[in-house]
ZAMARGU-4260 file (C-alpha; in steps of 0.2 Angstrom, whole numbers, plus 5000, padded with zeros to 4 digits):
<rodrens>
0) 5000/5000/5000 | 5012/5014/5006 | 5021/5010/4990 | 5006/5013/4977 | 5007/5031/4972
5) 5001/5028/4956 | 4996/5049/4951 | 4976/5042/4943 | 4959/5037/4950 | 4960/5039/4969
10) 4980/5040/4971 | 4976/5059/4961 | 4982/5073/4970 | 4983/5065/4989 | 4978/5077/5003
15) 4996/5085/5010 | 4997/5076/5027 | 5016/5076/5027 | 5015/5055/5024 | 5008/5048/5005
20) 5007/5034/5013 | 4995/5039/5026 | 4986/5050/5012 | 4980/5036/5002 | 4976/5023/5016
25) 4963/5038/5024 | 4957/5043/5007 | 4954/5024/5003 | 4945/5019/5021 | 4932/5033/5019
30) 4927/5030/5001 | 4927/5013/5008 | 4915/5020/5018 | 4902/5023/5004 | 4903/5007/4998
35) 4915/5005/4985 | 4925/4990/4983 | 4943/4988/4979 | 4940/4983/4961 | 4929/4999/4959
40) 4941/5012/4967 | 4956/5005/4954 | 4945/5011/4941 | 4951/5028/4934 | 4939/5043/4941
45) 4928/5052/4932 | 4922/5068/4941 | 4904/5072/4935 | 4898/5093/4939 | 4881/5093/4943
50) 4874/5111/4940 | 4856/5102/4946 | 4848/5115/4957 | 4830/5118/4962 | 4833/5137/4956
55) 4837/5131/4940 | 4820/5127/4929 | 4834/5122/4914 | 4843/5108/4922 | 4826/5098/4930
60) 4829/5083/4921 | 4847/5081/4927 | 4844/5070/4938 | 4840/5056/4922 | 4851/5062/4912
65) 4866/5060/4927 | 4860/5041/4925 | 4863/5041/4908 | 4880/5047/4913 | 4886/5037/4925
70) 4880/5021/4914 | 4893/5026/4902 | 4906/5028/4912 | 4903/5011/4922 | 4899/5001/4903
75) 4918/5010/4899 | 4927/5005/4916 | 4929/5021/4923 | 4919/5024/4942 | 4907/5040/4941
80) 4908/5050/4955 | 4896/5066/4956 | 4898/5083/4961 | 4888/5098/4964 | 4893/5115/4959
85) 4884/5131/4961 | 4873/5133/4949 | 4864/5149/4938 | 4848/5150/4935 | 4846/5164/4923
90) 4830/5170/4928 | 4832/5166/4947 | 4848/5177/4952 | 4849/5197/4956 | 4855/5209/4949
95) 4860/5196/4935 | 4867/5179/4932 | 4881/5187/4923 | 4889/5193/4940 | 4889/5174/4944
100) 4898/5166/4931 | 4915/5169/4935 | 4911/5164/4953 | 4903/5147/4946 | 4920/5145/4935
105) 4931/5148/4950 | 4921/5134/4958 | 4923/5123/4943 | 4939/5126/4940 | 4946/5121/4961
110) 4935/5107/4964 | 4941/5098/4946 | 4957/5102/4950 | 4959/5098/4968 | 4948/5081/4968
115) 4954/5064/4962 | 4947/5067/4944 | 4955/5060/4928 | 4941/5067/4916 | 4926/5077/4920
120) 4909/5077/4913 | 4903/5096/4914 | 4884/5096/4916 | 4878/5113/4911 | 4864/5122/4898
125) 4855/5139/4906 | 4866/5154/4899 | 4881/5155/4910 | 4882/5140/4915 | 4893/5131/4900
130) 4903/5147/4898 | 4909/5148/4917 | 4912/5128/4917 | 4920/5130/4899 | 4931/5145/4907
135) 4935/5134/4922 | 4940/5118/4912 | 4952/5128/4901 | 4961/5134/4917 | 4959/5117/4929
140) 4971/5107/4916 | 4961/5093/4918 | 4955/5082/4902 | 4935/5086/4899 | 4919/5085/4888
145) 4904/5097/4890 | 4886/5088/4890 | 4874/5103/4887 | 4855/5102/4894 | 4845/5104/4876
150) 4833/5116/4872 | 4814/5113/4878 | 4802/5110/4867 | 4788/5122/4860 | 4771/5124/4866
155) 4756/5131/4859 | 4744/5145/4864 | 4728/5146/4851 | 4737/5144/4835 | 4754/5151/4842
160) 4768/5141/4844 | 4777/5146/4859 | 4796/5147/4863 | 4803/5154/4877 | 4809/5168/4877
165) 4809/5177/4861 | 4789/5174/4860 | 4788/5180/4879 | 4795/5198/4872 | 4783/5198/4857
170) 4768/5194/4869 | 4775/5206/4881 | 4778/5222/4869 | 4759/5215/4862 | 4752/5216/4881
175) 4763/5233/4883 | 4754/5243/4868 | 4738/5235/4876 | 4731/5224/4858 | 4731/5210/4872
180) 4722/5210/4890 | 4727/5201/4909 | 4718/5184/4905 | 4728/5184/4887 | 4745/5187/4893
185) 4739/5176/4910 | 4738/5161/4899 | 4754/5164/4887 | 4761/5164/4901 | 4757/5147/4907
190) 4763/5141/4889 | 4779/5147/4886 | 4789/5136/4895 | 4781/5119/4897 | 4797/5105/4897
195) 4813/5103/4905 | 4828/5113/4895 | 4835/5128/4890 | 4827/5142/4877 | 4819/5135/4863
200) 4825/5148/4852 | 4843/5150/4849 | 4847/5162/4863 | 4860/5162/4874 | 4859/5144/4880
205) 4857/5136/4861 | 4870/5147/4858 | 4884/5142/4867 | 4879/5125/4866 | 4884/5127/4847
210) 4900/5137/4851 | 4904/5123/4862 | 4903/5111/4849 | 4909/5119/4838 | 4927/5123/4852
215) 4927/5103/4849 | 4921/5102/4869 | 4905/5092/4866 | 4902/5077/4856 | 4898/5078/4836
220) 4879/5081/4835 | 4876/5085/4852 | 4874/5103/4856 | 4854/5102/4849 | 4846/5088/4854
225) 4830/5092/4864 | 4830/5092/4882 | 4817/5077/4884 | 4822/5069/4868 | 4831/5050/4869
230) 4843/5056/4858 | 4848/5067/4873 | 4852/5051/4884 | 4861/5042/4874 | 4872/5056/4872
235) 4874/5058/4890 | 4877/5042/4889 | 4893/5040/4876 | 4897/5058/4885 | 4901/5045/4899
240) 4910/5035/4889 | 4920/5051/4881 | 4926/5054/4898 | 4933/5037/4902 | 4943/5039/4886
245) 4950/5056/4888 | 4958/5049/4905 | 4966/5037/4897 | 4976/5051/4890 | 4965/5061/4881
250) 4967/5079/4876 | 4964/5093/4889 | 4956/5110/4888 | 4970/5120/4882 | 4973/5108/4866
255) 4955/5109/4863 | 4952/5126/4863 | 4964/5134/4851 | 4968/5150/4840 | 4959/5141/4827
260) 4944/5133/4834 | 4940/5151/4842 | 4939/5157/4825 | 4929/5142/4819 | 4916/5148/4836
265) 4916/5164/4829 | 4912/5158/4812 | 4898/5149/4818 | 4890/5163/4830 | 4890/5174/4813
270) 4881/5161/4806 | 4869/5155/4818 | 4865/5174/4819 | 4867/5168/4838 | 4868/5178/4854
275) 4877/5194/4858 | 4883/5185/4874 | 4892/5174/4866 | 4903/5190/4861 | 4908/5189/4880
280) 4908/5173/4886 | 4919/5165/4870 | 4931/5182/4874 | 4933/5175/4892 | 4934/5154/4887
285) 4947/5163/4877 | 4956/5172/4888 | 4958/5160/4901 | 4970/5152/4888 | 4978/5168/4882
290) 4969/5169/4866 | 4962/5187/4861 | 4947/5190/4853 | 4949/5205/4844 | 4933/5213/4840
295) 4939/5219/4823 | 4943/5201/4819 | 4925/5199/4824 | 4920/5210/4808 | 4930/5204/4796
300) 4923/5185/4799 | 4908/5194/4799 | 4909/5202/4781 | 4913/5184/4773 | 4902/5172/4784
305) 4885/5171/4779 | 4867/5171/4790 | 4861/5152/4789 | 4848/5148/4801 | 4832/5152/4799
310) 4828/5151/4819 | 4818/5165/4833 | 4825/5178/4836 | 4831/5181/4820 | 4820/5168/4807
315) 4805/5158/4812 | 4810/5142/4816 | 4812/5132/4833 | 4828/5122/4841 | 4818/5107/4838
320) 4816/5108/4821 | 4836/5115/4820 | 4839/5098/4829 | 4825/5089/4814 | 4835/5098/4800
325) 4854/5092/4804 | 4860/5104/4818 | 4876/5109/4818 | 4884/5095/4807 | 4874/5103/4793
330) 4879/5120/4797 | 4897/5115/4802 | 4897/5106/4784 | 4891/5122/4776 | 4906/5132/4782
335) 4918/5118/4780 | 4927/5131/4766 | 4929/5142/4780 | 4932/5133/4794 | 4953/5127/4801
340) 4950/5110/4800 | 4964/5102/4810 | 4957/5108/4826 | 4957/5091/4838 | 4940/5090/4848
345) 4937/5079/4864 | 4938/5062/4853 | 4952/5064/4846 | 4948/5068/4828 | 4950/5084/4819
350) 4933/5093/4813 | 4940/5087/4796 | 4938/5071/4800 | 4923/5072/4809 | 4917/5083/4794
355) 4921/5069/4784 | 4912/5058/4792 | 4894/5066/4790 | 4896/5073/4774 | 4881/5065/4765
360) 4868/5072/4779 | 4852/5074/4774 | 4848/5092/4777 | 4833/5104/4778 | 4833/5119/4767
365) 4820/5127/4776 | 4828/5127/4790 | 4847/5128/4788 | 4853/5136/4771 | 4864/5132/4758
370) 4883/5143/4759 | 4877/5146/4739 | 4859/5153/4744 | 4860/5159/4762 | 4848/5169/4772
375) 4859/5184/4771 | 4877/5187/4763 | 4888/5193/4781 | 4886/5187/4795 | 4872/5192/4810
380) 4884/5201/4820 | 4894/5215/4819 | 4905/5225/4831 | 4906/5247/4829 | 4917/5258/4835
385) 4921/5276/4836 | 4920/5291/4850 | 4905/5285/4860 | 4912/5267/4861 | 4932/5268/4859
390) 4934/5250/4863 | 4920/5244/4853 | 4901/5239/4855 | 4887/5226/4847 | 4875/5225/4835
395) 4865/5211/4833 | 4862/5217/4813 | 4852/5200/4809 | 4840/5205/4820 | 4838/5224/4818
400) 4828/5235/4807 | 4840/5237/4790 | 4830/5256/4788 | 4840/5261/4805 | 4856/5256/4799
405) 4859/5273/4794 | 4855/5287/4804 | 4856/5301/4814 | 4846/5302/4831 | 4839/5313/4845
410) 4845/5305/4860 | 4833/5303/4875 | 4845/5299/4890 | 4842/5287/4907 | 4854/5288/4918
415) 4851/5273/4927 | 4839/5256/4928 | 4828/5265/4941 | 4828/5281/4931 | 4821/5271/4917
420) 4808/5260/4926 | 4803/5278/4932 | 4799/5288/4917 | 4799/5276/4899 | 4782/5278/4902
425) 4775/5291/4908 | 4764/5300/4894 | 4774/5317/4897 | 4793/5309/4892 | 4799/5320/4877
430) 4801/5305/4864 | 4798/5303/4846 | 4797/5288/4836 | 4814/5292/4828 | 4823/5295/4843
435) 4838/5285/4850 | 4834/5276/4868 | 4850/5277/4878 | 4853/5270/4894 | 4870/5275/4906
440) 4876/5264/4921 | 4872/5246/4917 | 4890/5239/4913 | 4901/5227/4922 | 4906/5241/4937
445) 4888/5247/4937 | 4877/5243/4953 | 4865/5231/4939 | 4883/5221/4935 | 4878/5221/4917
450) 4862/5215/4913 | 4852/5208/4901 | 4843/5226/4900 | 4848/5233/4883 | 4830/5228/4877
455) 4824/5244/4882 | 4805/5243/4882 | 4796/5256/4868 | 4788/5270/4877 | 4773/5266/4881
460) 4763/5280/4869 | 4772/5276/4854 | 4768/5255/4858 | 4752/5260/4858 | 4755/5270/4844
465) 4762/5258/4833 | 4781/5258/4834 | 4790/5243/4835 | 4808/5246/4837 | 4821/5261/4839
470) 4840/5263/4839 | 4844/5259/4858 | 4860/5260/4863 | 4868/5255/4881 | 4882/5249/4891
475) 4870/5234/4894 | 4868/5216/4888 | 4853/5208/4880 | 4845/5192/4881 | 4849/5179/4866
480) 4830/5177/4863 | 4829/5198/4859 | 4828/5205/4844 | 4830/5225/4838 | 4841/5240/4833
485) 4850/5239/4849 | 4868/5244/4851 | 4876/5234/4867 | 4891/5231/4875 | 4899/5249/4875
490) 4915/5252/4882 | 4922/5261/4890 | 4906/5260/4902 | 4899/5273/4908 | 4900/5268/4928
495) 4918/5272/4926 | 4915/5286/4914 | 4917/5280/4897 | 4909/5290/4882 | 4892/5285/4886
500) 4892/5293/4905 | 4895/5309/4894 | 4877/5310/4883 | 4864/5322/4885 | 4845/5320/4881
505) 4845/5331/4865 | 4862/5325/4860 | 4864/5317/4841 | 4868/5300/4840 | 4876/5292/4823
510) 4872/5277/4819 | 4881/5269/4802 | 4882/5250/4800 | 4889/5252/4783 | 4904/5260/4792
515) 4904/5250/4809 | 4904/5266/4817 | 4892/5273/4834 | 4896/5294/4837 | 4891/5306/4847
520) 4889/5321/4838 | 4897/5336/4852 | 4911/5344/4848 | 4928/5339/4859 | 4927/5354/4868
525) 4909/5350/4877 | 4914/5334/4881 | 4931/5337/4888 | 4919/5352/4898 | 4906/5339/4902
530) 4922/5327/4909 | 4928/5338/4919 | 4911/5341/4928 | 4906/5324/4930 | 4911/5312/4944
535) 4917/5299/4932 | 4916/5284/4946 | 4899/5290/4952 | 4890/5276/4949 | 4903/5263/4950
540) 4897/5253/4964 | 4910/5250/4981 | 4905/5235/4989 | 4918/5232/5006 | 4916/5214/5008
545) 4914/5196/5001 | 4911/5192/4980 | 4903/5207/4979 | 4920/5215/4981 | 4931/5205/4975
550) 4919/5207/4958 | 4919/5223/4957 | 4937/5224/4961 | 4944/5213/4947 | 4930/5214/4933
555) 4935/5218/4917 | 4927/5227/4902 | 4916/5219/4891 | 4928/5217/4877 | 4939/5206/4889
560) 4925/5194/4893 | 4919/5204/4911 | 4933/5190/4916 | 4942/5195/4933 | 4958/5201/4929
565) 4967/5188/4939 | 4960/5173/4930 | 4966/5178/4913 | 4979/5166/4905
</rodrens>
């Protein structure tokens, strides 16, 4: 015994009692003491993070698919041993699940690394949740495969069909200019989200999913399976199976996750016409290994990849019938000319070769285009610069209103989340339809910690009135499921007086797609005047204790990934 220091399966990473020896023969009696037996503990370990939590409508079904898991491992020879790890649930959490990712990837990222693990299973879906366990498997060093949740299913309301969330906004914005009453919106609301599963629309969730894939973290044909689908078990199950391979040797993170296959992820958000968050969280999976994302290399994919997939928030279609029509095999196929084809992925084949593989896949053109005929020629998003965003901001193009993409707007300003709860709708605010919505203090450093409130609402009047979008521009995010002429992500925020802090209500705004360019039209000299005035940290927030602190101590811009500038590679 005192001689088997074998560095796998339980011998990994003893606990320092001065005496190996000593280490093992505890470690070995308490496991003992759950009931394994010898030949189980010389099995190699596979660590499997459970993100289950009863805050956490996405990951209900875990607990099934955790079987599924475990039989995989067990029919491969490894020993399945579960974990929990905080989880996010994106709708559960205050002021916003994004504050929590880095913490959930610091917690991912200790307990893989400092627990007897030889491959991990990473059991994640609801929006932060893959990026912060994606982030903390790229710094742990430990070999490890994603398994995502799966997207729910649809449901109906009369002849709706209903997806959350992008059909929650558009019954929302309905209920708002009043076209729909209480016992209408009571009953979409009963509807929208009836199975186990991440958004059925590819938000956030759908979109990383893809992205994860696509990093080669997830097994082929995996990331869009539906939550309650078979399909989805038997995944979880060869997931299991993955795992037991990569500890035989298998590749880690940091082999994975490469110059190239960032590109590739990029490629394929452009053409998913996927989530704006995606932006950030592949900017911080990224970084953990070193890699910039620069956000000018983010437009000139964008000018050659083209729109693909005809799916809410951007087409019509649902995850489920992206999942029908060939999922990302088809899409990954349709960009092969694109795409660096000797990235490795958790198997141990290059996309070439899993391309290869699946290259006479049936494929639904209704759903997902042909590269020949696509939806639209560049890709769905775009990033713009100039003096009110130095460092860069996002537009979700595919999803906008082309007759905005060029123009010049009167700038109605709130200087806060309260400020806009108080007064979008009161019937005296001074707005017009062509107007530009902008909303200060809701970045990373800002008391909100960045969230999903760049969907600023349409004034009431003009809802009722008819309007149904307007150029809105923050230092906010927006949900995946969203749709408009919304400008997000601008930095230098204004919490720590960026640009932005500096408008005025009555202020021009330039908008011009075409150039990739966001301006505020005052001359220097006001601004520098305006500066000098202005408390420029007066709404960064100064917590003195505990995560709050340490996040708003270490947090970085969006254009960095909101990563904590410690954690970087």
């Amino acid at each position: 015994m005192s001689g088997d220091f074998q560095r796998h399966g339980l011998a990994r990473g003893l606990t320092d009692y001065g005496d190996r020896g000593f280490a093992l023969y505890l470690r070995r009696s308490f496991a003992k003491s759950m009931g394994y037996s010898d030949s189980a503990l010389a099995r190699p370990v596979v660590g499997i993070a459970n993100s289950a939590s009863g805050f956490n409508n996405c990951h209900r079904h875990f607990p099934e698919m955790l079987d599924a898991v475990k039989r995989g491992v067990l029919a491969a020879g490894g020993l399945p041993i579960e974990f929990p790890t905080i989880s996010l649930g994106e709708v559960f959490l205050h002021p916003t699940s994004l504050k929590y990712r880095n913490l959930m990837s610091m917690d991912t990222e200790e307990l893989v690394r400092a627990q007897p693990i030889d491959a991990a299973v990473l059991m994640g879906g609801c929006d932060k949740t893959v990026p912060a366990q994606l982030m903390g498997a790229a710094s742990a060093g430990v070999p490890a495969i994603q398994l995502v949740a799966g997207p729910m299913m649809t449901g109906r309301h009369e002849r709706d069909r209903l997806g959350a969330c992008t059909d929650c906004r558009r019954f929302w914005a309905r209920y708002r200019a009043g076209t729909i009453d209480d016992d209408q919106i009571a009953a979409i609301e009963n509807r929208l989200a009836t199975t186990a599963g991440t958004c059925a629309v590819m938000g956030t969730a759908s979109t990383m999913a893809c992205i994860a894939e696509t990093l080669g973290m997830t097994l082929p044909g995996t990331a869009a399976i539906p939550a309650v689908h078979a399909d989805r078990l038997r995944a979880a199950e060869a997931t299991g199976e993955a795992a037991v391979r990569l500890a035989a040797g298998g590749p880690t993170p940091d082999r994975i996750i490469s110059k190239g296959s960032v590109e590739n992820a990029l490629r394929v958000l452009l053409a998913l016409g996927g989530s704006t968050n995606a932006i950030i969280h592949l900017t911080a999976v990224a970084g953990r290994l070193g890699i910039p994302l620069d956000l000018e290399d983010l437009n000139r994919l964008s000018d050659t990849t083209p729109v693909l997939v005809n799916l809410k928030p951007v087409g019509s279609g649902y995850m489920e019938d992206f999942f029908a029509a060939g999922g990302m095999s088809a899409v990954l196929g349709e960009l092969r000319p694109l795409l660096n084809l000797d990235c490795i992925t958790v198997t141990g084949e290059t996309l070439g070769q899993r391309l290869d593989a699946e290259k006479d896949a049936w494929v639904d053109r209704d759903v997902i285009a042909s590269a020949d005929d696509p939806l639209e020629p560049e890709g769905g998003l775009i990033a713009l610069f100039g003096n009110l965003a130095p460092r860069g901001a996002i537009l979700k193009r595919s999803a906008a209103d082309r007759n905005l993409f060029e123009k010049k707007a009167r700038a109605v300003v709130f200087s806060s989340l309260k400020d806009l709860s108080e007064r979008i709708d009161r019937p005296d605010l001074d707005v017009r339809p062509d107007d530009a919505l902008v909303l200060q203090n809701a970045g990373p450093r800002s008391e909100s910690c960045m969230p999903e409130a760049g969907y600023l609402p349409i004034p009431k009047r003009l809802a009722e009135a008819g309007v149904n979008d307007m150029i809105r521009v923050s230092d906010a995010r927006m949900s995946g499921t969203a749709y408009g002429t919304i400008i997000l992500h601008v930095t230098p925020e204004a919490a720590i007086g960026g640009p932005l802090s500096l408008v005025r209500t009555g202020d021009f705004i330039r908008l011009s797609v075409a150039e990739r360019r966001i301006d505020l039209l005052v001359d220097d000299a006001e601004l520098e005047s305006r500066r000098r005035q202005a408390d420029a940290t007066a709404h960064a927030v100064r917590p003195r204790r505990g995560y709050s602190k340490l996040y708003a101590d270490t947090v970085l811009q969006a254009d960095e990934g909101c990563d904590f500038d410690f954690l970087k590679g």
